[in-house]
C-alpha positions as CSV (number, residue, x, y, z in Angstrom):
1,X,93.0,-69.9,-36.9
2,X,93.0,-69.6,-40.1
3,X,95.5,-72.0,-42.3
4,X,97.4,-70.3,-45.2
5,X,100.5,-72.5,-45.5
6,X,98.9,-74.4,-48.8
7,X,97.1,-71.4,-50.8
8,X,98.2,-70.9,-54.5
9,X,99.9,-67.2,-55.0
10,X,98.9,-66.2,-58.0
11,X,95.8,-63.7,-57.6
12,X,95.6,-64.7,-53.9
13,X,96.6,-62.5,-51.3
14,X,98.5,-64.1,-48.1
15,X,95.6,-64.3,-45.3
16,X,95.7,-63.5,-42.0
17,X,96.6,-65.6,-38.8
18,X,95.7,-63.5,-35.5
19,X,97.2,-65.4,-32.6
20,X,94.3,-65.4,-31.0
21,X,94.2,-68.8,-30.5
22,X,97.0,-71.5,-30.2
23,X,97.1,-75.3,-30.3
24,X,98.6,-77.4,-27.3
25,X,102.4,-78.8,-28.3
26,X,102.1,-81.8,-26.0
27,X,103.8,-80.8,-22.8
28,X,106.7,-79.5,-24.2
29,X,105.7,-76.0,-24.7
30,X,103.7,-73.1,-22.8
31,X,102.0,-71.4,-25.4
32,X,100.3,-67.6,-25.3
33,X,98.9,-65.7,-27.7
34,X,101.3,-62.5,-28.1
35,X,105.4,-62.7,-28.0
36,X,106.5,-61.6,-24.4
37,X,109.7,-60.3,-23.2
38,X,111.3,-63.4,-21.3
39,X,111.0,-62.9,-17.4
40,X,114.4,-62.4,-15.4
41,X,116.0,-65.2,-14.0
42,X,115.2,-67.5,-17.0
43,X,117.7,-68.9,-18.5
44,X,118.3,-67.9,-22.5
45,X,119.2,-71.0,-24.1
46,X,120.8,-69.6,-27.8
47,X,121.0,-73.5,-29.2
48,X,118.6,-74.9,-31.6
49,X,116.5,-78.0,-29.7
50,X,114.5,-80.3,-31.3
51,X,111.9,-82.8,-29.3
52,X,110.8,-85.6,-31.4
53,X,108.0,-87.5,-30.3
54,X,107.6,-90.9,-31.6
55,X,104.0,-90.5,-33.3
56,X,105.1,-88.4,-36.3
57,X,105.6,-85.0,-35.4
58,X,108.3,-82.6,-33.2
59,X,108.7,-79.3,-31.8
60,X,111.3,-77.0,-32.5
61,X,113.1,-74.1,-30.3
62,X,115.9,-71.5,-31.5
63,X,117.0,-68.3,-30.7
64,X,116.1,-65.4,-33.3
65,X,117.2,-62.3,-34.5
66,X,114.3,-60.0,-35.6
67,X,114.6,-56.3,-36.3
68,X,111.9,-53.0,-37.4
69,X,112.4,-50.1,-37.9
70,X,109.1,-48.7,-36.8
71,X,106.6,-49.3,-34.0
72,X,104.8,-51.4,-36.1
73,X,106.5,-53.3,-38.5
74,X,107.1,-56.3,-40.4
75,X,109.9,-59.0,-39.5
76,X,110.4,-62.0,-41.0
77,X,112.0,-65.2,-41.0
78,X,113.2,-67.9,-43.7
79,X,114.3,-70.9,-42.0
80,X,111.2,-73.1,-40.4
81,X,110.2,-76.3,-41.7
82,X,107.9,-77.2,-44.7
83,X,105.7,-79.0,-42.9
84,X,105.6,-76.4,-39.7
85,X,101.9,-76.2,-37.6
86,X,101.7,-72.7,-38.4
87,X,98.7,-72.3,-35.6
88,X,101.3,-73.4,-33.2
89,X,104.3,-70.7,-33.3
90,X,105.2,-68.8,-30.6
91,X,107.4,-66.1,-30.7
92,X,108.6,-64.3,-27.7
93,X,111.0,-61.7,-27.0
94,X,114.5,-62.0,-25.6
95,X,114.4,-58.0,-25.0
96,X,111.9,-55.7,-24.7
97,X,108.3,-56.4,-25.0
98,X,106.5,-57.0,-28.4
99,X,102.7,-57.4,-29.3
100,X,102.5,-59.7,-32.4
101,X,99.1,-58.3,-34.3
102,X,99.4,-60.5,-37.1
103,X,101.0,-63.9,-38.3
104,X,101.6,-65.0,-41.9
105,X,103.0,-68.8,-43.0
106,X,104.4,-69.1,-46.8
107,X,105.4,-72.1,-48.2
108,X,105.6,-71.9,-51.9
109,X,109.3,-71.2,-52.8
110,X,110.0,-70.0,-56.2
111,X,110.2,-72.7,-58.5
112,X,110.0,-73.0,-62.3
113,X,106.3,-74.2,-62.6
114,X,105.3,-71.4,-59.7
115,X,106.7,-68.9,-62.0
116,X,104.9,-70.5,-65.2
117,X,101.4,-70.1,-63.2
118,X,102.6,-66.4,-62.6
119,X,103.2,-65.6,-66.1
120,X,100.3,-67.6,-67.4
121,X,98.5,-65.6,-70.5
122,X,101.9,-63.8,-71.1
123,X,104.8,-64.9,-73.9
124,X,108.0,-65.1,-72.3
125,X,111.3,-66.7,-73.9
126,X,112.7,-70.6,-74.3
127,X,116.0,-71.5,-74.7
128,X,115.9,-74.3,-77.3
129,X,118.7,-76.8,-76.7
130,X,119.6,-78.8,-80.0
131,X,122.7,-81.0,-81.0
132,X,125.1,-78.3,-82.0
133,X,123.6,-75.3,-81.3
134,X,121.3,-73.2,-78.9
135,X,118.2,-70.5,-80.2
136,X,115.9,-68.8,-78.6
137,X,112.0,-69.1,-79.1
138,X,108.8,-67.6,-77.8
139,X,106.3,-69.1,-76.3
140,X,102.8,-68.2,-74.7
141,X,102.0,-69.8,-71.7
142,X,98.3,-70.6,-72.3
143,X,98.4,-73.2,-69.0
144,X,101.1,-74.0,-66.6
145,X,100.3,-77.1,-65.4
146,X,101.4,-76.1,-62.1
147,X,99.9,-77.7,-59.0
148,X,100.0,-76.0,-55.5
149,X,100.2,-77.7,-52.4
150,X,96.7,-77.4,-51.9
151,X,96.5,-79.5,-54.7
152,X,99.0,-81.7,-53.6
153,X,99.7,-82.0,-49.8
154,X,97.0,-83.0,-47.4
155,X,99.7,-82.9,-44.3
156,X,98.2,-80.3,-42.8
157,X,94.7,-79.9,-43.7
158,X,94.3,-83.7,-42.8
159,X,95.5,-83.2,-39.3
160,X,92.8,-80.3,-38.6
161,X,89.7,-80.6,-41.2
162,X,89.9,-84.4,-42.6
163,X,90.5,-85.2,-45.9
164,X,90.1,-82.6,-48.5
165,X,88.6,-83.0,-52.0
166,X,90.5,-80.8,-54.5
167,X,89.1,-80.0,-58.2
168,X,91.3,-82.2,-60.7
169,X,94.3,-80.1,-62.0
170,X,96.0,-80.9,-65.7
171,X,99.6,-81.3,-64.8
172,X,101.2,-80.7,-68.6
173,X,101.6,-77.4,-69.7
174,X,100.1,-75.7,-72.6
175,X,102.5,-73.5,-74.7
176,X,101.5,-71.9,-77.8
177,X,104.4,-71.1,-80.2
178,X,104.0,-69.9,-83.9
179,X,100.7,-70.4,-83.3
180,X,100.1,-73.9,-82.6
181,X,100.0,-75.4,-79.4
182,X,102.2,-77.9,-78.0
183,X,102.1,-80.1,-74.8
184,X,105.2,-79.5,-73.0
185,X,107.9,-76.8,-72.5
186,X,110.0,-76.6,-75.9
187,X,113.3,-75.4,-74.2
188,X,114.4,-74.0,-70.7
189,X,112.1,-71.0,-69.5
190,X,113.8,-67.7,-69.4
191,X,111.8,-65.4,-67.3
192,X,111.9,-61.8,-67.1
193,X,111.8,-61.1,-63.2
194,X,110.6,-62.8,-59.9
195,X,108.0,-61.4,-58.7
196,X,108.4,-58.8,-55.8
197,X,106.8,-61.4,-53.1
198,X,108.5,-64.6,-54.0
199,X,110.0,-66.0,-51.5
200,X,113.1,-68.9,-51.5
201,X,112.0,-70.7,-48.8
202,X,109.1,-71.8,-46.4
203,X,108.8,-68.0,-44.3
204,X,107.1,-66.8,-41.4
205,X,106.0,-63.4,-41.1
206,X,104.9,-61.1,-38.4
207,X,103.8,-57.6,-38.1
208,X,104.4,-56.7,-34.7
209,X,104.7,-53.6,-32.2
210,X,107.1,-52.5,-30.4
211,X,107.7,-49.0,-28.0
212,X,111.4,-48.3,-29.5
213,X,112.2,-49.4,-33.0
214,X,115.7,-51.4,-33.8
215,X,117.2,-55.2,-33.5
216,X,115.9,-57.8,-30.5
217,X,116.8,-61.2,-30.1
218,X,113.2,-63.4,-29.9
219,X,112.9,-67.5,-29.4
220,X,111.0,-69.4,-32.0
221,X,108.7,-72.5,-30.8
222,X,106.7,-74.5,-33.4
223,X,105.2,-77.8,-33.6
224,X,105.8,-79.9,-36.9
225,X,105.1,-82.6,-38.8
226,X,108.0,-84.7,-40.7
227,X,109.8,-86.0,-37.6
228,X,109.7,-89.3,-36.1
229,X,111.7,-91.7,-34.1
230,X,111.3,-95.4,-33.4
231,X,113.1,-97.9,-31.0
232,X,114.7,-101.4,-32.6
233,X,116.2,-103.7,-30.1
234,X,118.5,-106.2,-31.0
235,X,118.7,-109.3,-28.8
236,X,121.7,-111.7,-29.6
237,X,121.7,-115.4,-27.7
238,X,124.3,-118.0,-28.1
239,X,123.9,-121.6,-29.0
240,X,122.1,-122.5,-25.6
241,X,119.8,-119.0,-26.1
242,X,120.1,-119.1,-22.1
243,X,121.7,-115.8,-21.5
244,X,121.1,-112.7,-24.1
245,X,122.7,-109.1,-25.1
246,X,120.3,-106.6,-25.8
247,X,121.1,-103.6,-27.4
248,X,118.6,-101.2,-28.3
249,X,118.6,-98.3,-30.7
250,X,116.7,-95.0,-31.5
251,X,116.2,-94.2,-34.9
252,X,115.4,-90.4,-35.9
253,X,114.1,-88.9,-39.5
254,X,113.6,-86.1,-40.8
255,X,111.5,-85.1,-42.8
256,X,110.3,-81.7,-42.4
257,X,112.5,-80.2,-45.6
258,X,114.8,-78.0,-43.2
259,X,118.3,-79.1,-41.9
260,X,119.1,-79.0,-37.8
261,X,122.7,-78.3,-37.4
262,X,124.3,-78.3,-33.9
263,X,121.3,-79.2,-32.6
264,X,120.4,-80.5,-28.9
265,X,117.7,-83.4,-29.8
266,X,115.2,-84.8,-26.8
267,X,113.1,-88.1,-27.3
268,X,109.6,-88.3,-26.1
269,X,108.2,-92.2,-26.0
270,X,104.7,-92.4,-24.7
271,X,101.6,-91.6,-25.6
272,X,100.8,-88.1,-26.3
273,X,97.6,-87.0,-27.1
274,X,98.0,-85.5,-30.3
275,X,95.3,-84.9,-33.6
276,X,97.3,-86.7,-36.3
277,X,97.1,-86.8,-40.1
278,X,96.7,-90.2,-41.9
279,X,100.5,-91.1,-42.7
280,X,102.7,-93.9,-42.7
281,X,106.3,-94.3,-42.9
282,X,108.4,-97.2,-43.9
283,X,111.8,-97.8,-41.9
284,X,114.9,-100.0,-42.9
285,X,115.9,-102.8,-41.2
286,X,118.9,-101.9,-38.5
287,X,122.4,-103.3,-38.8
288,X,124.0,-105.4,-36.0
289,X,127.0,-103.8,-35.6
290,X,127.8,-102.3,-31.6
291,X,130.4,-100.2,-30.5
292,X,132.3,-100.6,-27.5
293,X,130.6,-99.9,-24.0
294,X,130.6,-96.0,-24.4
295,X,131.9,-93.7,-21.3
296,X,128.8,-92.3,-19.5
297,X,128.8,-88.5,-21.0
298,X,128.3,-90.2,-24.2
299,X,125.3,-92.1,-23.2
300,X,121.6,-91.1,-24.2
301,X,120.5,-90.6,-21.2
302,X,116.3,-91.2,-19.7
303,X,114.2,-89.5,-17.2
304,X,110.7,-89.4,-16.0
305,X,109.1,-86.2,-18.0
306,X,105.4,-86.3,-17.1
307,X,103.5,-89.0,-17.7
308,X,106.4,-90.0,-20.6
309,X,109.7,-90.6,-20.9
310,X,112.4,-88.4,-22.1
311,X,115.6,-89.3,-23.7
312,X,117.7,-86.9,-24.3
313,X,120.8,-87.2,-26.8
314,X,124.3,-86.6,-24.6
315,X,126.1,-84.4,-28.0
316,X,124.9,-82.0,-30.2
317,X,124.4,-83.0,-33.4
318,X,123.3,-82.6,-37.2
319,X,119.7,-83.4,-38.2
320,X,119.9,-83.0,-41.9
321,X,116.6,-83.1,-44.1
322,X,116.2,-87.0,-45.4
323,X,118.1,-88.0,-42.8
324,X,118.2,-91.0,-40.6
325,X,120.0,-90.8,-37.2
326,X,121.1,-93.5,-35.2
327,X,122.3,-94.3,-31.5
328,X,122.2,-96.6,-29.1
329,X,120.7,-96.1,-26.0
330,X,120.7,-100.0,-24.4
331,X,123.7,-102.1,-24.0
332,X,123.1,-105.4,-22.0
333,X,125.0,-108.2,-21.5
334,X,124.3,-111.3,-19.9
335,X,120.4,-111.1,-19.6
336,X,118.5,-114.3,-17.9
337,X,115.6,-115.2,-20.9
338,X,113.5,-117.9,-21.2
339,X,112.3,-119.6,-24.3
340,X,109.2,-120.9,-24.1
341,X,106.7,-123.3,-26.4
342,X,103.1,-122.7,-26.5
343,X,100.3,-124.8,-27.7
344,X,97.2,-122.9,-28.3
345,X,95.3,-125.2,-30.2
346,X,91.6,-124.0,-30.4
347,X,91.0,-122.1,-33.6
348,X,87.8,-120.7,-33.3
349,X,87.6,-118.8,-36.7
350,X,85.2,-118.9,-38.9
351,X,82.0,-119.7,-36.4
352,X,79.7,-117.7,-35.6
353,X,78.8,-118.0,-31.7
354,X,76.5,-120.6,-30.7
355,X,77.4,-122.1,-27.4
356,X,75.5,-125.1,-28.1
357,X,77.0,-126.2,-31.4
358,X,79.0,-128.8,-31.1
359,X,81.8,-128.1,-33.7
360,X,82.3,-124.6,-32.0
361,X,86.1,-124.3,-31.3
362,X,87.0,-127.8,-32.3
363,X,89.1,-126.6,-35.7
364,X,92.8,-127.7,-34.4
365,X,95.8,-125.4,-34.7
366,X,98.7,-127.6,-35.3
367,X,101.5,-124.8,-34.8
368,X,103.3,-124.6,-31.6
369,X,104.1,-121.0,-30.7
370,X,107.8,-120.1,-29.8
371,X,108.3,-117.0,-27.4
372,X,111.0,-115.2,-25.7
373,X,110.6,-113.6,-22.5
374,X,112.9,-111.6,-20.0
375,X,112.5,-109.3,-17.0
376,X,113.0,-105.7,-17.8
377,X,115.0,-105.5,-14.6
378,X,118.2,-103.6,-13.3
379,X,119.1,-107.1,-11.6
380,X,118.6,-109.0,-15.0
381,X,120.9,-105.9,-16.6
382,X,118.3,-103.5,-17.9
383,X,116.0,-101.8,-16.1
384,X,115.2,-98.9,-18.1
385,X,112.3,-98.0,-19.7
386,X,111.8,-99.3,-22.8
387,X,110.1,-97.4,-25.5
388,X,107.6,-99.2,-28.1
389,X,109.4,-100.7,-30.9
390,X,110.4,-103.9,-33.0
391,X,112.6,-106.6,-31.4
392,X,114.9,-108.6,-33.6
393,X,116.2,-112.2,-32.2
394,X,119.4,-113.4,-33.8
395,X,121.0,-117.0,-32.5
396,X,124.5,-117.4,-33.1
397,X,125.4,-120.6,-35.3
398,X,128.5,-122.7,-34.9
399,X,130.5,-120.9,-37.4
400,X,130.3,-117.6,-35.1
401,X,127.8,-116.0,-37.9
402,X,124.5,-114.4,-36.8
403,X,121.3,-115.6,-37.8
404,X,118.0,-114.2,-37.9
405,X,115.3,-116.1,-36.2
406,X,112.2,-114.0,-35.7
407,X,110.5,-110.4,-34.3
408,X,108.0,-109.0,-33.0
409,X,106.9,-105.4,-31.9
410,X,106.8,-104.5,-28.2
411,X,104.9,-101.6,-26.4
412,X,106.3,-99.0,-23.9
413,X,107.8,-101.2,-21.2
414,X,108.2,-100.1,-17.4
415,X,111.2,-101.3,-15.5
416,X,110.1,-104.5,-13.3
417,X,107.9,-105.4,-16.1
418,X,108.5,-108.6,-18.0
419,X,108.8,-109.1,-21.7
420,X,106.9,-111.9,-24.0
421,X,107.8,-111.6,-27.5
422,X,106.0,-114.0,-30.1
423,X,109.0,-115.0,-32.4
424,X,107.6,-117.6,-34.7
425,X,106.2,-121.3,-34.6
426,X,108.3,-124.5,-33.7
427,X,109.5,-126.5,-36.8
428,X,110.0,-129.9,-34.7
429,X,107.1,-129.5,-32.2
430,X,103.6,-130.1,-33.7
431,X,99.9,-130.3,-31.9
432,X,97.1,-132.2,-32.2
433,X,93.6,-131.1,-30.6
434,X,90.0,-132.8,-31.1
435,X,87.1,-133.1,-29.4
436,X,86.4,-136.7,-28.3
437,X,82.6,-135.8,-26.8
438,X,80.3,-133.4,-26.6
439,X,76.6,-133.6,-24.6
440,X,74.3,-130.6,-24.1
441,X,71.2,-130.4,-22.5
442,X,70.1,-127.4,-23.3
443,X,66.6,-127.4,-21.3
444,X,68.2,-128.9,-18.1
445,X,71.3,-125.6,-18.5
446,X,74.2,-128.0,-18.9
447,X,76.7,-129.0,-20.9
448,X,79.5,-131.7,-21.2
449,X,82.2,-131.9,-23.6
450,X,85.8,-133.3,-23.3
451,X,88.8,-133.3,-25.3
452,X,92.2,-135.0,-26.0
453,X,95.3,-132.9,-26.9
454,X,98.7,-134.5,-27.9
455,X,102.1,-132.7,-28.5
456,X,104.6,-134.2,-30.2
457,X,108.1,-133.5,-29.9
458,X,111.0,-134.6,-32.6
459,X,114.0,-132.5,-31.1
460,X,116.9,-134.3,-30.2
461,X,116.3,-132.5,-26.7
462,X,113.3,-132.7,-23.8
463,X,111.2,-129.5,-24.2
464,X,108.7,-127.8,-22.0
465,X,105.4,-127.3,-23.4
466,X,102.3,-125.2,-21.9
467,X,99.1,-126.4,-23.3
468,X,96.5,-123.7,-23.2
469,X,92.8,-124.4,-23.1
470,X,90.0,-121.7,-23.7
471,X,86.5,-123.1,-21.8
472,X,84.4,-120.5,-24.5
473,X,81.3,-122.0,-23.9
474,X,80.1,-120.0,-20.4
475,X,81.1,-118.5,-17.7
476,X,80.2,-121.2,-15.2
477,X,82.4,-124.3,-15.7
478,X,84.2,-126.6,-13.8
479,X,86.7,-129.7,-14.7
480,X,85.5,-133.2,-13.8
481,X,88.4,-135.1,-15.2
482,X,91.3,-134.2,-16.1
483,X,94.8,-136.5,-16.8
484,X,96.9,-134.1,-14.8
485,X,97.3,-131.0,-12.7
486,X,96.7,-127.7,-14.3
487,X,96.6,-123.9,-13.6
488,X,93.7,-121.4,-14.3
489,X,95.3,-118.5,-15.8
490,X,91.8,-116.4,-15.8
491,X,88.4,-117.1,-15.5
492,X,88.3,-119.1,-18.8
493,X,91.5,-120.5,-19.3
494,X,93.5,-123.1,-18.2
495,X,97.0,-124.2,-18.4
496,X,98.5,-127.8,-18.8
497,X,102.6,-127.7,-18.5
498,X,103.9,-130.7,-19.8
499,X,107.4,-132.2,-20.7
500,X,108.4,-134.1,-23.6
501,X,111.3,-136.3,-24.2
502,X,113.0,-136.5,-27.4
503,X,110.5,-138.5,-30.1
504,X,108.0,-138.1,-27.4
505,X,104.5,-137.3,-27.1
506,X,102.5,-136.0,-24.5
507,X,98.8,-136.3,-24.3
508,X,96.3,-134.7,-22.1
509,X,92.7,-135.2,-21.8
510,X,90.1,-133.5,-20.2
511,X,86.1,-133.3,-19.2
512,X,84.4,-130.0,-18.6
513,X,80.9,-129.5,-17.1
514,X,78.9,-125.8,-17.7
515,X,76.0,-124.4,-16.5
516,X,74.0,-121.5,-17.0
């Protein structure tokens, strides 16, 4: 398939794409490679739906009306996205059969410096604005400065070839008027005409064949780029940050340079295979404000679609271009979390591997790691899966005010699954880790080394602390001594929970013995 959505006009003829070949759309879509009539019994949805997928792209379906006036003839259509897949349209008949024999994708509207690359070489006239007054003067385009998409867009060449090195293209233009030349445009361009294949918008074009000439409805399918959506939860705790509301949101944009109005939108969260161009985008933080508990044929509701999850906007609405969309699609009151603390305090950067060093892993991480963690369960008031997104923890203060206190990102959650979110480090808790001996002999396979941790704890309140040791060394190890019980969370870590009273300090020592 051959891509002719980012070609310069001028002196280039629109190329051919033969639908010979079609790219997968996910799972939303089954594709073929000629327009079909649709078989009886289906139902013919005339509403515009959008899917948006949450890694950067979506895929669009309305209903169409096409018409020729021979058996092979030219139809097109002006309203698809700038940033349209043009390798992925379908277009199928509501009526009788078609045959699509060729496919065409424009996307350079008529603008002003299109239309100075036209008439480049040729003197057209300027309308010269001055204080009081208005002339006209001629100029000779000798360069138009105009840069194509080619030029300027990697979107979609990116997505299929990789990234694209284009010759450097002056962007000033050059005019010549009374016979000197001048940087710039020295008044408003007047031109004569457009040309006869300018087109106003992004256009798809078909020639196609059909047994009786004359008007058929057809559905439109395409895959584009310029649409994402993202999850943000909000999770709001009170001054004993026991019991939680969570309230999560879906944001949409769009960015595809075409407006969706009345449009049925779907969510996709998962993740879809799908060859992706090299783009970022940058999101807004999300207010706090929540509505009251909306009736259920205004909720978003979610479904099992594959090996995804689908949710799928309860109202039609308006997707305009530049637009951000909002709703909420959580509301939870009253969910059982947990803070807890978490001493990690090996910091084993900076060394490189050598089991038998003795200062490997004995750098000391003061910080004491605060996290939050519920069950995404319908008995804790949620259960339902929870797409990938940032989570934003906010503590209510005496005064009634909100205030932040720390996020993190989450991935695609299952219900029954539970949450830990990393929120930040503990002002009032700080550790303390060293290495009090180490012994190796390295000819007889063994190894001794022992340390001492202490946590201290200036709260005004007892906390609960887990003291996490790594035992990096090798794989065979075993704990001679150790001040207290603890719990082997794999095959080289260990736990140590301990409580601390206020101004207190715990300390826990231990020896480990490996072999090899």
């Amino acid at each position: 398939m051959l891509n002719t959505g980012f070609l310069p006009r001028k002196g280039i003829a629109m190329k051919n794409l033969l639908l010979g070949l079609v790219t997968v759309l996910g799972t939303a879509l089954a594709f073929s490679c000629c327009a079909r009539e649709v078989p009886a019994g289906e139902t013919r949805d005339t509403q515009t739906a959008v899917t948006v997928y949450n890694q950067g792209f979506g895929v669009v379906r309305q209903t169409i009306d096409l018409e020729t006036k021979d058996k092979l003839g030219q139809v097109s259509y002006a309203d698809v996205t700038a940033k349209l897949e043009p390798d992925s349209v379908i277009l199928r008949s509501l009526g009788a059969p078609i045959t699509v024999v060729e496919q065409n994708y424009r996307n350079d509207p008529v603008s002003q410096g299109l239309l100075l690359q036209y008439y480049e070489g040729q003197t057209i006239n300027f309308l010269v604005h001055l204080a009081d007054s208005t002339h006209i003067e001629k100029g000779k385009i000798v360069r138009s400065g105009y840069q194509s998409q080619s030029q300027t867009s990697y979107m979609y060449n990116q997505s299929r070839y990789g990234y694209q090195q284009y010759p450097s293209t002056p962007s000033q233009p050059l005019i010549e008027v009374n016979g000197e030349l001048r940087f710039g445009l020295p008044g408003d361009p007047l031109f004569p005409k457009l040309p006869d294949d300018s087109i106003l918008k992004p256009t798809l074009t078909w020639l196609i064949a059909v047994d009786k000439p004359g008007k058929f409805p057809a559905e439109l399918a395409y895959s584009t780029w310029g649409m994402n959506w993202e999850a943000d939860y909000n999770v709001i705790a009170a001054d004993k940050e026991e019991d939680v509301a969570v309230h999560g949101w879906v944001t949409i944009d769009n960015f595809t340079g075409k407006a969706f109005k009345g449009t049925k939108i779907k969510l996709i969260a998962g993740d879809v295979s799908k060859i992706t161009p090299a783009a970022q985008y940058e999101y807004a933080g999300r207010g706090l404000a929540r509505a009251a508990e909306a009736p259920e044929a205004y909720k978003v509701q979610e479904k099992a679609f594959s090996e995804y999850h689908m949710y799928t906007l309860p109202l039609a609405t308006d997707l305009l271009d530049m637009e951000k969309k909002q709703v909420e699609f959580v509301s939870a009151e009253k969910v059982k979390s947990e803070k807890l603390y978490i001493y990690d305090g090996a910091q084993m950067y900076g060394y490189s591997y050598n089991p038998t060093s003795p200062e490997y892993g004995t750098k000391c991480n003061e910080k004491v790691w605060v996290m939050r963690t519920f069950k995404n369960s319908k008995e804790n008031g949620l259960g339902v899966p929870l797409p990938k997104g940032r989570v934003r923890f906010y503590l209510r203060d005496d005064d009634g005010r909100l205030e932040f206190t720390g996020e993190n990102n989450i991935d695609h959650t299952p219900v029954n699954e539970d949450l830990r979110i990393y929120v930040g480090n503990a002002f009032d808790i700080v550790g303390e880790r060293k290495q009090v001996n180490f012994n190796c002999q390295y000819n007889a396979h063994w190894a001794d080394e022992s340390f001492e941790i202490k946590v201290r704890n200036h709260k005004k309140e007892s906390v609960d602390v887990k003291i996490v040791e790594h035992l990096y060394r090798w794989n065979n190890w075993e704990i001679r001594t150790s001040s207290q019980q603890y719990q082997k969370t794999d095959s080289r870590t260990i736990e140590f929970p301990v409580t601390i009273k206020p101004e207190g300090e715990a300390v826990v020592t231990y020896l480990v013995h490996y072999t090899w």
